[in-house]
C-alpha positions as protocol buffer text, in pm:
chain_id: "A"
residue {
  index: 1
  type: UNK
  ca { x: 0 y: 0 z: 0 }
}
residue {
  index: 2
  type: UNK
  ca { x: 286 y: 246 z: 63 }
}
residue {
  index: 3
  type: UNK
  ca { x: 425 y: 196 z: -269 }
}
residue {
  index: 4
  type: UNK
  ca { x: 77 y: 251 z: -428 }
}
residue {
  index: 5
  type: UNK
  ca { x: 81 y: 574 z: -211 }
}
residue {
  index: 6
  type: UNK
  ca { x: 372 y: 708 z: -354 }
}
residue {
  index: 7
  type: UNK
  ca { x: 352 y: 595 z: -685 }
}
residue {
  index: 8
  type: UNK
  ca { x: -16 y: 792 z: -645 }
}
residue {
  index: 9
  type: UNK
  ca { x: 206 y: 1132 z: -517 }
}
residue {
  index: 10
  type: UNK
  ca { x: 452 y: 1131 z: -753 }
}
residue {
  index: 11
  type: UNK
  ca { x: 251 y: 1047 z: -1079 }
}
residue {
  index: 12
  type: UNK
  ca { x: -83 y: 1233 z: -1025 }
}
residue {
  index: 13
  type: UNK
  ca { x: -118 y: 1487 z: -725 }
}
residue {
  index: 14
  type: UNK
  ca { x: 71 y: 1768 z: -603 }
}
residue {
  index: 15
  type: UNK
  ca { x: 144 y: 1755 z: -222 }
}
residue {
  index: 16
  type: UNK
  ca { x: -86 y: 1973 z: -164 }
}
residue {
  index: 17
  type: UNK
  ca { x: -350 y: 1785 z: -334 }
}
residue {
  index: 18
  type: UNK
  ca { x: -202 y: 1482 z: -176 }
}
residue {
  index: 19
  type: UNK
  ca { x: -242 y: 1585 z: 206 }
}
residue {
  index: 20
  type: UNK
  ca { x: -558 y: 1695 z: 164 }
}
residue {
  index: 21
  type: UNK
  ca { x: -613 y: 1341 z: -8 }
}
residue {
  index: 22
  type: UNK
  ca { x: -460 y: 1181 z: 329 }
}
residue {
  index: 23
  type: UNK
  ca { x: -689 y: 1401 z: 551 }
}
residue {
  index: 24
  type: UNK
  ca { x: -1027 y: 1287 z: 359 }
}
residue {
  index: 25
  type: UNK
  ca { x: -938 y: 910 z: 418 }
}
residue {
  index: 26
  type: UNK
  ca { x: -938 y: 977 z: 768 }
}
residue {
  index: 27
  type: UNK
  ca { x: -1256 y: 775 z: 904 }
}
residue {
  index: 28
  type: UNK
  ca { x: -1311 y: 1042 z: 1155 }
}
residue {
  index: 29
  type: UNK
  ca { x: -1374 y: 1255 z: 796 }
}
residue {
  index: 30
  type: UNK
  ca { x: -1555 y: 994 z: 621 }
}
residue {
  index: 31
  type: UNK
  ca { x: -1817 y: 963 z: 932 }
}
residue {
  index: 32
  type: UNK
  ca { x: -1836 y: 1356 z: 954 }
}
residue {
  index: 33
  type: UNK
  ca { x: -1907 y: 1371 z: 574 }
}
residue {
  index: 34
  type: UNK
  ca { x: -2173 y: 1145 z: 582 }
}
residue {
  index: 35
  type: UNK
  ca { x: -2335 y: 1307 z: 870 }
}
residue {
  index: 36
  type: UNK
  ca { x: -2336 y: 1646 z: 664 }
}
residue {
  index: 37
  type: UNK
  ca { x: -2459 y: 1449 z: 335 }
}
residue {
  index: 38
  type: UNK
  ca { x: -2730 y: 1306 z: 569 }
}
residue {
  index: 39
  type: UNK
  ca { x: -2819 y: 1685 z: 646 }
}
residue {
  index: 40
  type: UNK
  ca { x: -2791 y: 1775 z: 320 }
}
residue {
  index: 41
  type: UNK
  ca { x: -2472 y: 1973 z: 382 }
}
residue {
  index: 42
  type: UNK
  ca { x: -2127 y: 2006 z: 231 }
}
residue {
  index: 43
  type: UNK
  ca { x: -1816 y: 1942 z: 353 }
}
residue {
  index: 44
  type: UNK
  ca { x: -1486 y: 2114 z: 210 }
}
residue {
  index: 45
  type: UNK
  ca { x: -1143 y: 1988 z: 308 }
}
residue {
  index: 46
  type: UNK
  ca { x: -892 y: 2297 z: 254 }
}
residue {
  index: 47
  type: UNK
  ca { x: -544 y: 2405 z: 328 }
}
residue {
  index: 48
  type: UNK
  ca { x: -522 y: 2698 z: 554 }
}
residue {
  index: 49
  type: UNK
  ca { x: -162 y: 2741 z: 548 }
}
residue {
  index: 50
  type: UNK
  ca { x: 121 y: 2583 z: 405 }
}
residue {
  index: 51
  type: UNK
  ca { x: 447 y: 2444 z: 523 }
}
residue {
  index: 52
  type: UNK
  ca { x: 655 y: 2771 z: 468 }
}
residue {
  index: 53
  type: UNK
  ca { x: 410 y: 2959 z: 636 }
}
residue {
  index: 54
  type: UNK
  ca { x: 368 y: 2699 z: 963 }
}
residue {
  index: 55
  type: UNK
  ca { x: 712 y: 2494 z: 1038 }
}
residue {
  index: 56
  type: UNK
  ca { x: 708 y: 2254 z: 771 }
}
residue {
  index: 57
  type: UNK
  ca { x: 348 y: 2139 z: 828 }
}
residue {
  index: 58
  type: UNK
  ca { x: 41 y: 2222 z: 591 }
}
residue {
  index: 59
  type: UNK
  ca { x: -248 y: 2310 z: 848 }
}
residue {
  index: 60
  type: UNK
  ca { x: -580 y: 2167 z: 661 }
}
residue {
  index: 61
  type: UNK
  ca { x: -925 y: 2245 z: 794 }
}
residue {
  index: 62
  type: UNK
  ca { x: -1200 y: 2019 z: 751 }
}
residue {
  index: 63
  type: UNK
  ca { x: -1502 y: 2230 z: 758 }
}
residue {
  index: 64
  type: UNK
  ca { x: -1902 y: 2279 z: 692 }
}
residue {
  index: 65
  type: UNK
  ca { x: -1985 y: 2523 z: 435 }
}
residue {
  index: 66
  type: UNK
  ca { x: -2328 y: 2643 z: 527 }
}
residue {
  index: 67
  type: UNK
  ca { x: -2350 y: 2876 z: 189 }
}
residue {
  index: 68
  type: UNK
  ca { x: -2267 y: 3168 z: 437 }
}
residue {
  index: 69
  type: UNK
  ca { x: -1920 y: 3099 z: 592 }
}
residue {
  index: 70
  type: UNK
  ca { x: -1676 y: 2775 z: 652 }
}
residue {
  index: 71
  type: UNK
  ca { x: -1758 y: 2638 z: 1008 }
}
residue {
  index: 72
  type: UNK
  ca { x: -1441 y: 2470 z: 1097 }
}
residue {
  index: 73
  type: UNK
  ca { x: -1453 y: 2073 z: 1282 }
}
residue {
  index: 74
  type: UNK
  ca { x: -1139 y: 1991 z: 1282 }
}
residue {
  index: 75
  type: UNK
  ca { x: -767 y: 2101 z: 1199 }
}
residue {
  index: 76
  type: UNK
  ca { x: -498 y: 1888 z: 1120 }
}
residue {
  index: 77
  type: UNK
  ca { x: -131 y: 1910 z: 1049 }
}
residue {
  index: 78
  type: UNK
  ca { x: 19 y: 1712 z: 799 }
}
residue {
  index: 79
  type: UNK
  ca { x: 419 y: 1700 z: 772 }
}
residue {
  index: 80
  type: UNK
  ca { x: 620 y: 1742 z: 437 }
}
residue {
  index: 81
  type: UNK
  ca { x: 616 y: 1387 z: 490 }
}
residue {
  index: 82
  type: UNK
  ca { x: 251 y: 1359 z: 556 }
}
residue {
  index: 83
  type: UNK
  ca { x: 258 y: 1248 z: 933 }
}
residue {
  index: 84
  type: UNK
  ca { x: -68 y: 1313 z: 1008 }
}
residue {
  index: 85
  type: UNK
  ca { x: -145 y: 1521 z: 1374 }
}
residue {
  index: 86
  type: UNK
  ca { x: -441 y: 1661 z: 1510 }
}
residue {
  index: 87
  type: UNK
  ca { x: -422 y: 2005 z: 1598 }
}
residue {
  index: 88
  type: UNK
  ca { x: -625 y: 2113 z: 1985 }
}
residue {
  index: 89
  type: UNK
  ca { x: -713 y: 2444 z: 1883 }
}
residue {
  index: 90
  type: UNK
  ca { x: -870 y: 2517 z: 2227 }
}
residue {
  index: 91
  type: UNK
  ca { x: -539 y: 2387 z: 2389 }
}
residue {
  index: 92
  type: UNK
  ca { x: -245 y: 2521 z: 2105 }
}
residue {
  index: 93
  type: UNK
  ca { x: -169 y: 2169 z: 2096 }
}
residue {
  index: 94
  type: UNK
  ca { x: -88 y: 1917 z: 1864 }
}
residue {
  index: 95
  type: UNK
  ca { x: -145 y: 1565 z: 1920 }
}
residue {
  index: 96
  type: UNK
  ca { x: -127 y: 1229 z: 1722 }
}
residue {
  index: 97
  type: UNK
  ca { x: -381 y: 1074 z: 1581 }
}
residue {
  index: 98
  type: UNK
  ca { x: -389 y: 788 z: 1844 }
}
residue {
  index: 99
  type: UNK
  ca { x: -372 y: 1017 z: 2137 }
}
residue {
  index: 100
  type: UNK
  ca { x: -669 y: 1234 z: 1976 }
}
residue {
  index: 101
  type: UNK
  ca { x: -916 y: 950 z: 1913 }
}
residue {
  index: 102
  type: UNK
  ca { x: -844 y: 838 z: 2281 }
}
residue {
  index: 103
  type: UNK
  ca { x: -990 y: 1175 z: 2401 }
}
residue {
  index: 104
  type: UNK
  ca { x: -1244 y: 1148 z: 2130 }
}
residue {
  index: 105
  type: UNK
  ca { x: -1384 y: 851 z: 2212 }
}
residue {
  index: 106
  type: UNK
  ca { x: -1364 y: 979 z: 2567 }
}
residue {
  index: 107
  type: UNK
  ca { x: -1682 y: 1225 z: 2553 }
}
């Protein structure tokens, strides 16, 4: 599968396209897309900053557009080598996935 994956990056996707790719397989995205199809709501996966701008990570929102505004659910930071973290806005932190879906799965 990892060769597939980078045979994927390097023939057809820019890494930008590619990390938002990575973010949208998530199945914490998948579930949170269907819930907004469900509602008959969109959900737009976009890349607030990039690595330059934010230490060598691109920070991608995954977010509800309501036809008004972007309503953001969750941030992520994905590496130039697209290690994928969860960013804790309310805590400036970032965590990994693992450690994220414990406290998820806490409430």
């Amino acid at each position: 599968m990892i060769l597939i994956t980078l045979l994927t990056f390097l023939n057809c996707q820019s890494p930008e396209s590619f990390a938002i790719t990575k973010v949208s397989e998530l199945s914490e995205v998948k579930a949170y897309n269907q819930v907004l199809e469900t509602d008959n709501k969109k959900m737009v996966i976009w890349i607030y900053s990039s690595p330059q701008e934010n230490n060598g990570f691109y920070w991608i929102k995954v977010s509800e557009d309501n036809g008004g505004q972007l309503i953001s659910r969750y941030n992520f930071f994905v590496s130039t080598k697209f290690e994928i973290k969860f960013y804790d806005t309310t805590n400036d932190k970032l965590l990994e996935l693992d450690e994220w879906r414990k406290n998820l799965n806490k409430d």
